[in-house]
Steps between C-alpha positions, in 0.01 A plus 500: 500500500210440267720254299597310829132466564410395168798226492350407820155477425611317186728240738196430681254455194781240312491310844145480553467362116769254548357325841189529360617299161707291733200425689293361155772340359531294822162475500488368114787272602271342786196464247776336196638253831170437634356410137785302438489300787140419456554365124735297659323341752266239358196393625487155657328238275280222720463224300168327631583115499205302415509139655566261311244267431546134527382237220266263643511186290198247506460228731518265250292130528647186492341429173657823340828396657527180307355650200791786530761188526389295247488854251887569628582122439351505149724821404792348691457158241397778191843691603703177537422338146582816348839542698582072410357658081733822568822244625400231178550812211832577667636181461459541106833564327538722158750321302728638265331258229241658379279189475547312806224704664107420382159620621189359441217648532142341510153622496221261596416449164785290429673781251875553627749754461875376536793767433887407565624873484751609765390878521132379503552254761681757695236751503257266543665338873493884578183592474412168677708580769373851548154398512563215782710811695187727446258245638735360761469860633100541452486200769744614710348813561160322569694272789385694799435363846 
């Protein structure tokens, strides 16, 4: 009889432990979920939109509106003699003789400099042309209504 009671009382202590570590596991497992759930959930950014503020150009005069024109038509001329200079150097052919091709070049004091070299000439229409392209650019960007 005393071992039936001492089985018994150690049924009863083996139960109690287990619902009792069943009860904080479960209750761990609630704390993990709960944690979880709240890393996942992010917090709402509000992104405060500032208006946006208009520009407000100048009431111009009529005086600085015809001053404006006549500065757009001189770059408009500037931009057009370099385009007509640009379309002029294109027109120049490089022959395959090497001395059908001359430049000339004078300074105001009269001294000149003439050459009849192919891969000078070359070069030289080039540069030329990159420059005009450069400064064809410059003006273009200054165009503005």
């Amino acid at each position: 009889m005393a071992t039936t009671i001492a089985k018994n009382a150690n049924e009863k202590v083996s139960t109690k432990e287990t619902k009792v570590n069943s009860i904080s596991i479960k209750a761990i497992e609630k704390k993990v979920t709960a944690d979880k759930k709240a890393e996942q959930v992010k917090p709402i950014e509000k992104k405060i939109e500032e208006p946006v503020q208009k520009v407000v150009e100048p009431v111009l005069t009529l005086e600085q509106k015809i001053e404006k024109v006549e500065n757009l038509k001189t770059l408009v001329d500037k931009r057009e003699k370099l385009e007509m200079s640009r379309k002029k150097l294109q027109s120049f052919v490089v022959g395959a003789n090497q001395f059908s091709e001359n430049i000339v070049l004078t300074d105001e004091n009269g001294n000149t400099f003439k050459t009849s070299n192919t891969e000078v000439f070359t070069k030289v229409v080039e540069a030329i042309n990159t420059t005009l392209v450069g400064k064809i650019s410059e003006i273009e960007q200054q165009i503005q209504f």
